[in-house]
GUDO-725273 format. One record per residue (C-alpha): residue number from 1; y, z, x; residue in three letters; chain. Coordinates in nm, 3 decimals. Layout:
NODE     k         Y         Z         X     r   c
NODE   NUM         Y         Z         X   Ala   A
...
end
This chain:
NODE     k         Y         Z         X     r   c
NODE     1    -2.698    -2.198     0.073   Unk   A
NODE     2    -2.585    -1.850     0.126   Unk   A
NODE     3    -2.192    -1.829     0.115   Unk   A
NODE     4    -1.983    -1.697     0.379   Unk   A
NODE     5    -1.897    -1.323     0.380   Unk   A
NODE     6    -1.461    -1.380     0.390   Unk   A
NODE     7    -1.265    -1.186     0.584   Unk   A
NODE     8    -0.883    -1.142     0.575   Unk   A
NODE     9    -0.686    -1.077     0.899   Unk   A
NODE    10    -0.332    -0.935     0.883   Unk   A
NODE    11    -0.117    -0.898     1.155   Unk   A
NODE    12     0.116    -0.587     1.026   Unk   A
NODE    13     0.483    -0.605     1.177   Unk   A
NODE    14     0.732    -0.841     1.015   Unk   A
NODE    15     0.366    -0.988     0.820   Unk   A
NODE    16     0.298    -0.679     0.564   Unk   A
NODE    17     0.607    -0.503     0.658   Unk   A
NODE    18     0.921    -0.639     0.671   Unk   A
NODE    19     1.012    -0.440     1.016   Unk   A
NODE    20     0.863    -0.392     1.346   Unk   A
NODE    21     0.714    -0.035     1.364   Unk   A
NODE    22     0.678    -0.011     1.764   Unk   A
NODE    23     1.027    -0.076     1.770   Unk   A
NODE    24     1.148     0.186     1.510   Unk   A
NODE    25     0.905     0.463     1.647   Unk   A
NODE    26     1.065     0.449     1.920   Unk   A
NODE    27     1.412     0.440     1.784   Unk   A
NODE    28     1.288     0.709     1.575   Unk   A
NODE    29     1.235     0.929     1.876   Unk   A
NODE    30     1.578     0.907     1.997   Unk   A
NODE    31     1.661     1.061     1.624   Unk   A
NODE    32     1.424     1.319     1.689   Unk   A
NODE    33     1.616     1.417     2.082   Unk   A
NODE    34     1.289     1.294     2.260   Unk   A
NODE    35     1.495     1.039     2.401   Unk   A
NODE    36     1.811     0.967     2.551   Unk   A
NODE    37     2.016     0.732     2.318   Unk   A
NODE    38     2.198     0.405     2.560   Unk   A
NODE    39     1.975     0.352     2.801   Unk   A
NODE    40     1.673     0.372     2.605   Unk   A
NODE    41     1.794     0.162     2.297   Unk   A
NODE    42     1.889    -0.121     2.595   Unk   A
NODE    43     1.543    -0.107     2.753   Unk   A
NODE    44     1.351    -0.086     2.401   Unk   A
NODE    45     1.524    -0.403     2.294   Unk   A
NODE    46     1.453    -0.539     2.634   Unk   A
NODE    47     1.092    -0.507     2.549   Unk   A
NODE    48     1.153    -0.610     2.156   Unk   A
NODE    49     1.296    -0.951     2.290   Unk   A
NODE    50     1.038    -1.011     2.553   Unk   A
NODE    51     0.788    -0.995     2.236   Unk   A
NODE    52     0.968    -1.215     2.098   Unk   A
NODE    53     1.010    -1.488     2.360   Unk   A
NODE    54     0.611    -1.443     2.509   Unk   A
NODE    55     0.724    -1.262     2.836   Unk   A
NODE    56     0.611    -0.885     2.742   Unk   A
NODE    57     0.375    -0.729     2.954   Unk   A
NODE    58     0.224    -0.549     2.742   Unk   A
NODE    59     0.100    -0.222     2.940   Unk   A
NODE    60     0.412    -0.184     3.113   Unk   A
NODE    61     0.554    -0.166     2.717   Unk   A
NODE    62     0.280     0.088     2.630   Unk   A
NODE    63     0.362     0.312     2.911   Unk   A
NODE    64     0.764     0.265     2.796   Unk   A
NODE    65     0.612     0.313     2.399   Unk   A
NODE    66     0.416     0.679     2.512   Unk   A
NODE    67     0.629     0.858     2.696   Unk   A
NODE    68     0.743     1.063     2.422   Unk   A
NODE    69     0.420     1.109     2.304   Unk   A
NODE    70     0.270     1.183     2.609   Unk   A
NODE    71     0.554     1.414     2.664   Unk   A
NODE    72     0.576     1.602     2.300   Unk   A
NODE    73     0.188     1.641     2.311   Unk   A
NODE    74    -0.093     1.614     2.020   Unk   A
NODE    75     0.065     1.832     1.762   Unk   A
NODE    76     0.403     1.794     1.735   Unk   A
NODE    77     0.354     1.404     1.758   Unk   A
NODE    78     0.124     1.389     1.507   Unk   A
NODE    79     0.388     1.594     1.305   Unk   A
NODE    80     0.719     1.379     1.370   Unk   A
NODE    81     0.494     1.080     1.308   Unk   A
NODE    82     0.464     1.161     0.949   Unk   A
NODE    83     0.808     1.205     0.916   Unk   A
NODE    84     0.886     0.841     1.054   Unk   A
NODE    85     0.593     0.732     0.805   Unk   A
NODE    86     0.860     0.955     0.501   Unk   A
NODE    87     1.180     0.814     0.645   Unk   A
NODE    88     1.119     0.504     0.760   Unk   A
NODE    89     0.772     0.347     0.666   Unk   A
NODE    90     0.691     0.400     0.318   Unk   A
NODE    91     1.012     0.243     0.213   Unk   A
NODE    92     0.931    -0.080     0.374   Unk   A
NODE    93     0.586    -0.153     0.221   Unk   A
NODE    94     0.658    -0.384    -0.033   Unk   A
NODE    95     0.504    -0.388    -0.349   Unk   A
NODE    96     0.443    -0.775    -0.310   Unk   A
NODE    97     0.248    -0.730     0.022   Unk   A
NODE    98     0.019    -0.446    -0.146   Unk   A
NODE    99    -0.030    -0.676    -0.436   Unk   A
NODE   100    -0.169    -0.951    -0.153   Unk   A
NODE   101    -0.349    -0.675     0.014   Unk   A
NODE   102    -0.514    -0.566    -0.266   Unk   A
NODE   103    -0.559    -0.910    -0.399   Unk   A
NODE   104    -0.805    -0.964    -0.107   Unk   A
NODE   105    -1.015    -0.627    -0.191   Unk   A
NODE   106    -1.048    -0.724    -0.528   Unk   A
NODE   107    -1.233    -1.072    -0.416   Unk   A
NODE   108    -1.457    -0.853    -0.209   Unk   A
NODE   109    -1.306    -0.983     0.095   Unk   A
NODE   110    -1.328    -0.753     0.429   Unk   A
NODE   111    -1.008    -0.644     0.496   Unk   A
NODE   112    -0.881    -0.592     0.900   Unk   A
NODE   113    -0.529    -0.518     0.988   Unk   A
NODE   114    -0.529    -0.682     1.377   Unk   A
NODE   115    -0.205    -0.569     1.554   Unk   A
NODE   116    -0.043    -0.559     1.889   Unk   A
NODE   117     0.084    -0.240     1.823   Unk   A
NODE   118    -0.080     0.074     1.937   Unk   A
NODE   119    -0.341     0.306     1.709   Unk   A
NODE   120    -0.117     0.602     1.711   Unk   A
NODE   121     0.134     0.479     1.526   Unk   A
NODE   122    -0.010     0.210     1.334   Unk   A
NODE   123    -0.323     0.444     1.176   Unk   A
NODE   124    -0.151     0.603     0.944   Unk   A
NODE   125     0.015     0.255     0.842   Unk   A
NODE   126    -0.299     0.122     0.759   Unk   A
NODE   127    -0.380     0.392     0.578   Unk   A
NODE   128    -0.099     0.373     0.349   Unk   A
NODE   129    -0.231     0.008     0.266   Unk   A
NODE   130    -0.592     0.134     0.210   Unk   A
NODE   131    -0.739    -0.082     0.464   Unk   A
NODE   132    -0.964     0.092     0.692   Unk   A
NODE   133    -1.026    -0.146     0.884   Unk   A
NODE   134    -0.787    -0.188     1.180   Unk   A
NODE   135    -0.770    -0.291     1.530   Unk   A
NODE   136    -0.462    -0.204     1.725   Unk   A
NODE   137    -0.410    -0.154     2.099   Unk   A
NODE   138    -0.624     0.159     2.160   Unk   A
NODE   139    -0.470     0.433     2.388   Unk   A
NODE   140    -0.665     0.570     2.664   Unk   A
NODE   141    -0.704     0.961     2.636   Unk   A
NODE   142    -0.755     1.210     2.898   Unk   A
NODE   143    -1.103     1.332     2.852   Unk   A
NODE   144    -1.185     1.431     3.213   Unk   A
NODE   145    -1.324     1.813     3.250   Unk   A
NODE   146    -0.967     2.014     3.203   Unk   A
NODE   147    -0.804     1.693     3.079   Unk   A
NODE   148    -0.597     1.770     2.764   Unk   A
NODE   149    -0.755     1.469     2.539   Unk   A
NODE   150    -0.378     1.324     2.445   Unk   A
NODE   151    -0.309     0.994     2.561   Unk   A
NODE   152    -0.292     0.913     2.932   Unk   A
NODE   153    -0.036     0.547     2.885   Unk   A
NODE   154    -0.251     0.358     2.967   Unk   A
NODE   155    -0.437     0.036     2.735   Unk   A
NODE   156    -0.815     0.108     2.677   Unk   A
NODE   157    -1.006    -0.192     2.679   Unk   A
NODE   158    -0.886    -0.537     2.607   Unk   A
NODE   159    -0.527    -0.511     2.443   Unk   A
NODE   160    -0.531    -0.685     2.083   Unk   A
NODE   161    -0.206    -0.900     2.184   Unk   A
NODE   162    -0.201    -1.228     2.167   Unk   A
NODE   163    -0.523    -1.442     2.299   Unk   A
NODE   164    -0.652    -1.042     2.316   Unk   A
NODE   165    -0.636    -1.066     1.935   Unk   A
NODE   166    -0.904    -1.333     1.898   Unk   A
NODE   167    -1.130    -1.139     2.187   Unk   A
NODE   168    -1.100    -0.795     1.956   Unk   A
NODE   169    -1.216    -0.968     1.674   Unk   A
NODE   170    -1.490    -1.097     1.794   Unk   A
NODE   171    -1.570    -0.773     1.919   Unk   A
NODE   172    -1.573    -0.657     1.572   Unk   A
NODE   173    -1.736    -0.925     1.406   Unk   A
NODE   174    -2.064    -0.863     1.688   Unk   A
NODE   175    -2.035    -0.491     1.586   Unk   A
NODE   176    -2.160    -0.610     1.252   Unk   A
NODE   177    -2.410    -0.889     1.379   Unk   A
NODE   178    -2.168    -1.157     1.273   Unk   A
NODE   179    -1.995    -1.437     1.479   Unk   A
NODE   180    -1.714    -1.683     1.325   Unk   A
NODE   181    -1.958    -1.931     1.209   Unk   A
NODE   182    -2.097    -1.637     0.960   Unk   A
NODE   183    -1.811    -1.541     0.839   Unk   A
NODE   184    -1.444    -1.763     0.656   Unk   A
NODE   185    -1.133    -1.614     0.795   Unk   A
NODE   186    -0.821    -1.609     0.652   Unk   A
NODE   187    -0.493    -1.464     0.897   Unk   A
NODE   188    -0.168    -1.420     0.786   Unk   A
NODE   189     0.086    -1.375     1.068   Unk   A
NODE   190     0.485    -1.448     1.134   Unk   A
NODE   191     0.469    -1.514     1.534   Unk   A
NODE   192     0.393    -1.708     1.735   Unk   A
NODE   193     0.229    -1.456     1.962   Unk   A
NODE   194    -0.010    -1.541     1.743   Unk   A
NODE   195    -0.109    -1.884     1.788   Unk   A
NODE   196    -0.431    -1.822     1.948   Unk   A
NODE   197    -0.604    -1.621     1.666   Unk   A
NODE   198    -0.413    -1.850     1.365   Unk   A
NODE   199    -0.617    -2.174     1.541   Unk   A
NODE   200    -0.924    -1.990     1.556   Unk   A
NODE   201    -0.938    -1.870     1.212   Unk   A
NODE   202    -1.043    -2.092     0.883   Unk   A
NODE   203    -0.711    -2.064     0.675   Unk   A
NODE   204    -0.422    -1.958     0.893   Unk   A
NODE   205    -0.110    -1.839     0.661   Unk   A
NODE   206     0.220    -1.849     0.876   Unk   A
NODE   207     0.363    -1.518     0.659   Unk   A
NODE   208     0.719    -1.472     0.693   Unk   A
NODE   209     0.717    -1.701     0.994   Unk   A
NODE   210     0.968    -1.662     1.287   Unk   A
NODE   211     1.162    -2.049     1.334   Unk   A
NODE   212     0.876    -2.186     1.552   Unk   A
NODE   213     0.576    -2.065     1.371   Unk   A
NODE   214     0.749    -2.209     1.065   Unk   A
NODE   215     0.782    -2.526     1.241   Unk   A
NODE   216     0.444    -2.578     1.394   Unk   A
NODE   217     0.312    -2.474     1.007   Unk   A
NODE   218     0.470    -2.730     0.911   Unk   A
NODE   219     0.360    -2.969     1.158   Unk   A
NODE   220     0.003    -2.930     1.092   Unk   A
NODE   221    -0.015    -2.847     0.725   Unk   A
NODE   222    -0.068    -2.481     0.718   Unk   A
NODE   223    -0.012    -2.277     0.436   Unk   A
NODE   224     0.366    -2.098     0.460   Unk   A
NODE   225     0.388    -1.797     0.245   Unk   A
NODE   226     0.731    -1.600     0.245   Unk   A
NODE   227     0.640    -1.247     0.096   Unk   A
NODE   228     1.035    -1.113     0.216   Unk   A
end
């Protein structure tokens, strides 16, 4: 009987890094003088505890997320954002959660970081963990005839948040002729937001797991790993 090719899933914020990188982009931006400091901190922690509690609408967020962005334009985004990867990034990967990372890529597992935050600033996150594979909210770009290619705010395609999560992965796993019966899955993940794709997946890890996701782990006997 031919064994099944293992995958490991990995949602990124508070899961491999120990702080939520939509959030501190943005807060990084007021730093920068992209954005106005009160009023935006108030409505960015609006959206931070509507994540939190399963209210977010999520394109309404994405709009909120890039605005600077769209703003500031390819270049110098691209520039500030390896800045935030200097200041603020690098120092919260965790030698721990590399060590699990790599643990994986040693086994031969396929590695897939699945997030519900958006490519442009989680790309060069992955990167930094050596995981190619990753599937994050992708941002529509303006690629009409005279359209300037950046990002428009808007969510292309099905957004990888929440029940979207398990709907991107299977998009992925088709890409490469496989469906979940052809492949064991193991996700590691802190919230609930993501119940959907933890039930669907052979060996859900509840990593770093917010009070109810600790509780429901519990509850049914999943494996609790606390890597912070």
């Amino acid at each position: 009987m031919t064994a099944l090719k293992k995958v490991a899933l990995f949602d990124l914020d508070n899961t491999l890094i120990p702080i939520d990188s939509d959030y501190e982009w943005c807060e990084f931006t007021i730093t920068l003088g992209w954005r106005e400091g009160d009023e935006f901190q108030r409505r960015n922690a609006e959206f931070f505890q509507q994540y939190k509690t399963a209210t977010l609408d999520i394109h309404e967020y994405v709009r909120f997320a890039t605005q600077a962005v769209r703003e500031q334009g390819a270049a110098k985004s691209i520039a500030a954002h390896t800045r935030f990867m200097s200041a603020v990034v690098q120092k919260s990967i965790k030698k721990q959660a590399l060590a699990l990372v790599q643990s994986h890529q040693k086994m031969g597992d396929e590695v897939v970081i699945v997030t519900a935050t958006n490519e442009f600033v989680t790309r060069p996150i992955a990167d930094a963990f050596g995981v190619k594979e990753l599937i994050a909210i992708d941002l529509e770009r303006n690629d009409k005839p005279g359209g300037d290619g950046w990002f428009t705010g808007e969510i292309k395609g099905t957004p990888s948040f929440r029940e979207g999560k398990v709907t991107r992965v299977e998009s992925w796993l088709a890409a490469r002729c496989l469906t979940w019966g052809d492949v064991e899955t193991t996700f590691y993940s802190d919230s609930m937001n993501d119940l959907a794709l933890l039930e669907k997946v052979t060996h859900p890890v509840a990593t770093n797991p917010d009070d109810s996701l600790r509780q429901l782990a519990t509850q049914r006997g999943w494996r609790i790993l606390d890597l912070f």
